[in-house]
C-alpha positions, 0 to 999 in steps of 0.5 A, a space after each residue: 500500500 505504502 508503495 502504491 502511495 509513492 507510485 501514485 504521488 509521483 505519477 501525480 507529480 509528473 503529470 503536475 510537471 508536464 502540465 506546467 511545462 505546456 503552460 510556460 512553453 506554449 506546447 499545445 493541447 494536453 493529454 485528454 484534450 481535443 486539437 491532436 497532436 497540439 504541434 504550435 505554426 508561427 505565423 507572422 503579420 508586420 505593418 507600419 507603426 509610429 512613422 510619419 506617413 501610414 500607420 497601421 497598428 490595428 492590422 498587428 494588434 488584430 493578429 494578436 487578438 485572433 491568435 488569443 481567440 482562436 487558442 482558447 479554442 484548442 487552435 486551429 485543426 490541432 494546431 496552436 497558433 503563435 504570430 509573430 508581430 513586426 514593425 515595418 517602419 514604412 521603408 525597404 529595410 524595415 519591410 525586408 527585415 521583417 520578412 527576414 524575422 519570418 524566415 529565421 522564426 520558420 514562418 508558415 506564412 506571412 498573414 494580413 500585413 501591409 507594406 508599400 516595399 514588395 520588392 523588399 519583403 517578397 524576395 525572402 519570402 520566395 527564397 524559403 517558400 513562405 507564402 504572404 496571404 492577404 497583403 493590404 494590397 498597396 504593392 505591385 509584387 503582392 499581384 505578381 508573386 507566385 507566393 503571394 495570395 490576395 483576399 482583395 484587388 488592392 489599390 488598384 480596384 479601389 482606384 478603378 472603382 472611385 473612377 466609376 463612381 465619381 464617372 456617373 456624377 462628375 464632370 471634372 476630376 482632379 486626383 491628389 495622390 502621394 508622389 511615390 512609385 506606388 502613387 505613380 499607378 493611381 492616375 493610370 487606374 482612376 482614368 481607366 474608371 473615367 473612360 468606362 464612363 466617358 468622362 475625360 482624364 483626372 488632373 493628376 496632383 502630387 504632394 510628398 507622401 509626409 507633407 504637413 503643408 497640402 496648401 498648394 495641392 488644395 488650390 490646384 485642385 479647386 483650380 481644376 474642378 471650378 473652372 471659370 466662365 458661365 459654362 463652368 459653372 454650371 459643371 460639377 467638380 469633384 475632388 478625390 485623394 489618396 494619401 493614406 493618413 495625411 488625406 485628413 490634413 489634405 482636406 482641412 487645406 482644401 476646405 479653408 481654400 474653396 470659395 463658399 459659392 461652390 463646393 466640389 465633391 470630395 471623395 476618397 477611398 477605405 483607408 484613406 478615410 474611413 468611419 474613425 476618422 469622420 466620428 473623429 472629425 465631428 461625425 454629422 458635423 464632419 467635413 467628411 459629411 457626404 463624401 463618397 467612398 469605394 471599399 472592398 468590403 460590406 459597410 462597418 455596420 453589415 451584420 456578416 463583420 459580427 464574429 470579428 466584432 466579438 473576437 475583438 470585444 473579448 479578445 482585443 484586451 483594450 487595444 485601442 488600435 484595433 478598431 472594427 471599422 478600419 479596414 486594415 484591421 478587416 483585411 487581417 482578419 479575412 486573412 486569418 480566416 483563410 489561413 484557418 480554412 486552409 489548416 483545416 484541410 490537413 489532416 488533424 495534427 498534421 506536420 505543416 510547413 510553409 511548402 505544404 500551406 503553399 500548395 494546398 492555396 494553390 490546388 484547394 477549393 475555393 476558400 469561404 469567407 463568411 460573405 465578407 468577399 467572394 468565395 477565393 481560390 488562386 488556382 491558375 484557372 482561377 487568375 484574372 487576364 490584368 496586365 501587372 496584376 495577374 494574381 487578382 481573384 477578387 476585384 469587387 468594389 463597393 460604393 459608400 457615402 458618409 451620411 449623418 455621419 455614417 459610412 453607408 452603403 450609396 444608395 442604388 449602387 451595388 457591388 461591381 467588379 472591376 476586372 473588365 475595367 482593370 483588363 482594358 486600363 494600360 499596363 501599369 507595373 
């Protein structure tokens, strides 16, 4: 009996051990839990924080929140989830030495991260295989790389489709855009919107990506879209920038420059302006007040954003930065959802790596998101005929306008793809 005692408590002590352990090194599911093997993937998602041109913190703090969700579930497929988060810093170094912490750390993909360097971080990635599913979009690479899976059209659709809508309402146009090599495409892409709706080419006005001073840029644009003359008056101009962060100083110049007899049409796309910044501004009272506004996505309010919306209630910890409404934080957690679908289709506590994430985007069935985008697959039958943006699977758009100081969805405009508009539009890669 005495010698049964001791075996009992020791084996109590073991088991006591080996618990503890799991709780310090993240080991995965315990014995006589549900999830398999319980082998821990890293993951990695990096963007920009604290720079002086785009910020996207709510992108980072997202990840954080969907690997604490998703653990407390037991994982995903057997599987914990470690994510690795990295600080992009908005330049080529910062960009590829994140994509270098990802290779070093054994990343089986990087996730919903945001960089305007593709070059800089797509090269370490293609080296070792690690694919980059649901990039921000803002990068020619993330629409060229073979290892490169987008869960949006990017800039591009968004540009292609402020062109539509600004095309059935305008006569005029003048685009404010940052004067960088990822800025250079914009003009291209809203004018092949204006054509399909036979309107004339934007005014094309540059401003330095950090510029605090849009003073000269809001004159030229009202220059453009008021004209002079009887005839010019009765025109309708409008004025649309994409400047990520500073589109909010741009149109503070702009409005303390326009003539109160006239009032162009402001417009912008999600991202550059987005349900933060117009209840930041004064809401109903906002100078944002009736602006129009492309996105990728359903409106804020859509009911299908309501499991992200409780992830990010209990799971976010008070994070400011991760707000429901941005659509940084919105493309992250799409792209966590089809790392999710895609981990699902391995057989439970499978060995993963990046090789096998990579093929099984490429030959799996389409991936569903939960309504939040068309049903995504990137399989070569699956690719869309766009001159330097071949990895395009998803060019939806949808119209929104800022009312009483919403964004809601445009009344009478549905949802549309831009790939006809993309395929016709000059090759701009």
């Amino acid at each position: 009996m005495t010698i049964s005692r001791r075996a009992a408590s020791l084996s109590r002590t073991v088991v006591a051990t080996v618990m503890g352990a799991c709780l310090v090194a993240g080991c995965g599911t315990l014995p006589g839990g549900s999830g398999g093997s319980g082998e821990t993937i890293t993951v990695m998602t990096f963007a920009p924080e604290g720079t002086g041109a785009t910020n996207m913190p709510g992108m980072t703090g997202m990840a954080k929140a969907y690997e604490r969700w998703v653990n407390s579930k037991g994982g995903i497929n057997g599987h914990r989830l470690r994510v690795l988060t990295c600080n992009e810093k908005n330049t080529p170094s910062g960009a590829a030495d994140c994509a270098r912490k990802a290779v070093a750390e054994k990343a089986v993909a990087v996730v919903g991260s945001y960089s305007q360097h593709g070059r800089a971080f797509m090269a370490p990635l293609e080296a070792e295989g690690i694919p980059f599913i649901g990039g921000y979009g803002v990068s020619s690479e993330e629409f060229q790389s073979p290892l490169s899976y987008p869960v949006n059209g990017g800039q591009s659709v968004l540009i292609a489709g402020a062109g539509h809508q600004l095309g059935r309402f305008c006569d005029q146009v003048a685009l404010v855009r940052p004067d960088t090599i990822a800025g250079d495409t914009l003009p291209v892409l809203l004018n092949a919107g204006l054509r399909a709706n036979k309107m004339a080419d934007a005014a094309d006005i540059r401003a330095a990506e950090d510029s605090a001073d849009f003073k000269p840029q809001a004159s030229e644009a009202l220059a453009h879209t008021t004209g002079t003359g009887k005839e010019k008056e009765k025109e309708k101009g409008c004025v649309t920038a994409v400047l990520g962060e500073r589109t909010e100083t741009f149109f503070d110049a702009f409005r303390r420059t326009e003539p109160q007899r006239r009032k162009p049409q402001i417009s912008s796309v999600l991202g550059s302006v987005s349900q933060s910044l117009v209840d930041r501004t004064g809401g109903r009272e906002s100078p944002f007040e009736g602006a129009y506004i492309t996105s990728w996505y359903p409106v804020a309010s859509d009911p299908v954003w309501e499991p992200m919306r409780k992830v990010v209630t209990d799971f976010a910890f008070g994070d400011d930065s991760v707000d429901t409404d941005d659509s940084g934080a919105q493309t992250t957690w799409i792209a966590y959802t089809v790392l999710s679908e895609i981990m699902k289709r391995f057989e439970e506590g499978e060995d993963v790596d990046a090789r096998k994430v990579k093929r099984s985007l490429n030959e799996a069935q389409p991936v569903k998101t939960g309504g939040l985008t068309p049903d995504l697959s990137w399989r070569y039958q699956d690719m869309r005929a766009v001159a330097g943006f071949p990895r395009i699977v998803n060019g939806q758009v949808t119209f929104q306008i800022v009312q009483s100081g919403r964004l809601v969805a445009q009344p009478g405009e549905k949802s549309l793809d831009m790939t006809p508009t993309l395929v016709q539009a000059p090759h701009t890669a």
